[in-house]
N, C-alpha and C positions, 0 to 999 in steps of 0.2 A: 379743819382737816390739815394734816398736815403730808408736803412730799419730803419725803426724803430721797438723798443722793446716794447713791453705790458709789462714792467717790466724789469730789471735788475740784474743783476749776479753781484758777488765784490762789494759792496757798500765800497767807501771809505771817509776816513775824511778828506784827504784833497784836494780833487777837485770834481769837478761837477760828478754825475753819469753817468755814459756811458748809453744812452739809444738811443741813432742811429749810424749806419754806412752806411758809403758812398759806392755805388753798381756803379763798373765803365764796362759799355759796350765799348769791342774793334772792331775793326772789320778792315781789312783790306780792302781797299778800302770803297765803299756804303755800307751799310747795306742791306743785300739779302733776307732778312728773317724776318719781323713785325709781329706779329699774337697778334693785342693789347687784353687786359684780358678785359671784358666787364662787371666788377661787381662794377661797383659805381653807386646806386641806383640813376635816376633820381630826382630833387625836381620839375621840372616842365614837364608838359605832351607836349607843345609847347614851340619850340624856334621861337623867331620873332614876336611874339603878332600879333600888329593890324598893324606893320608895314613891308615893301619890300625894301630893299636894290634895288636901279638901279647902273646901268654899270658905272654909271659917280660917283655914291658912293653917291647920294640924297638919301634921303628916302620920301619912297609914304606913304602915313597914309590909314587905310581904308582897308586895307586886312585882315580880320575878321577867315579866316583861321589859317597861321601861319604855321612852320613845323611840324608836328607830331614826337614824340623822342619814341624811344624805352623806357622801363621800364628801364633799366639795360645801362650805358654811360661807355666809357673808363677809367680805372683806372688813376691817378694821377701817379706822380715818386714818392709819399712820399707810400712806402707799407709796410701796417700793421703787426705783426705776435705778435703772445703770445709767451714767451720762458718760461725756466725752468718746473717744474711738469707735466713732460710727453709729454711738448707742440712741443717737439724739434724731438722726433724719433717717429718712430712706433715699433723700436727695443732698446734691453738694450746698448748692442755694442759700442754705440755711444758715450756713456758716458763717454767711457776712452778716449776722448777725450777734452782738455778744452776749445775748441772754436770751438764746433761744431755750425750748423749754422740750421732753422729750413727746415726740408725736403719740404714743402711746396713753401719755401722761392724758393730752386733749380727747383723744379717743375714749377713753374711760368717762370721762369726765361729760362727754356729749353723749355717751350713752346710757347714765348715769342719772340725766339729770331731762331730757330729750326723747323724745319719739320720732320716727321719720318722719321726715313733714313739717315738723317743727323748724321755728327761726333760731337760731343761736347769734347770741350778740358777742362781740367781742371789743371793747371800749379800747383799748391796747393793743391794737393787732400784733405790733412788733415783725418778724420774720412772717408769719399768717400760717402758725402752726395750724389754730384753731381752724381757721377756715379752709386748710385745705382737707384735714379729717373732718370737716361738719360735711362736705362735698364727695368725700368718698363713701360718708354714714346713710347719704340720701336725708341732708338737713338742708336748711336754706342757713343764706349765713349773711351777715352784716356785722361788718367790721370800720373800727375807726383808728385810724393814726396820725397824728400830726407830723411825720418825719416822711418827707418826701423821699428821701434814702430807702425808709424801712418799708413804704406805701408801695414802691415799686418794688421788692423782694418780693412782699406777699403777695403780691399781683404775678407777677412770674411764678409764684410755688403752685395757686392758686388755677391758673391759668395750664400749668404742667397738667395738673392734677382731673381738669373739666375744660376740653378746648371751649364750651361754651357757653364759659365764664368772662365776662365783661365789668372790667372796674370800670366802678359809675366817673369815680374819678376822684382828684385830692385837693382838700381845701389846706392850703401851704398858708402858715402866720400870714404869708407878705400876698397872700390873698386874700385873706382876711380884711387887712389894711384896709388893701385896693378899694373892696369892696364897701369900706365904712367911707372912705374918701368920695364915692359915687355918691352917696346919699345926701 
């Protein structure tokens, strides 16, 4: 899947602007969980015109019907988002981070893939977009970051977002260490 940007961050001289990145769904085994986003407005009110698909794959002419389509079809993999000027948070927070990603973007993306109830893992917290939309969706969430800087952000977004929400806590390199040094 791909996001695309309504705009760009960094403009530089010398190479192309960055204005998509590639969105990669994991999933261990089948995927358990589709809940497709239903907002790419229809252009036509029937699919199938005047014609009927048969079993053997001929087509009959003469069916004046046709399927009827909702207003509203399943999203594409190419999704849209505005970034920069406010378009990214509904909080300041997030800002201190430089590759925050837009709140909306994770909300799609957890309801998408999620059921309430569900855990959502976030291997990169970064700022803790993800976790603080899995927390407003009614998801459970478990997040990991190695930046003590970025671990406290998403702990404060997090924490804005669910007073009682409690980071378990952060395991820093030079804890790491410590901790192989004990053994």
């Amino acid at each position: 899947m791909i996001y695309s940007k309504a705009g760009f961050a960094n403009p530089s001289n010398n190479r192309y602007h960055q204005v998509f990145e590639y969105m990669f769904i994991l999933s261990k085994g089948k995927i358990k969980v589709f809940n497709p986003i239903k907002d790419r407005k229809n252009i036509s009110k029937k699919r199938g015109g005047d014609c009927t698909r048969q079993k053997d794959g001929s087509m009959i002419r003469g069916n004046k019907g046709g399927l009827l389509l909702s207003k509203y079809g399943q999203r594409y993999n190419i999704w849209h988002y505005k970034i920069g000027g406010g378009n990214i948070s509904t909080d300041k927070i997030s800002a201190n981070h430089p590759a925050a990603f837009p709140e909306q973007l994770a909300s799609d993306h957890i309801i998408s893939w999620s059921n309430e109830g569900d855990t959502v893992l976030d291997p990169m917290m970064g700022s803790g977009t993800t976790g603080k939309r899995a927390k407003i969706l009614n998801r459970h969430f478990i997040g990991i970051e190695i930046s003590k800087e970025y671990f406290d952000i998403a702990t404060r977004r997090i924490e804005d977002t669910d007073p009682l929400f409690q980071a378990v806590g952060v395991m820093t390199v030079e804890n790491m260490e410590k901790e192989r040094g004990k053994r």
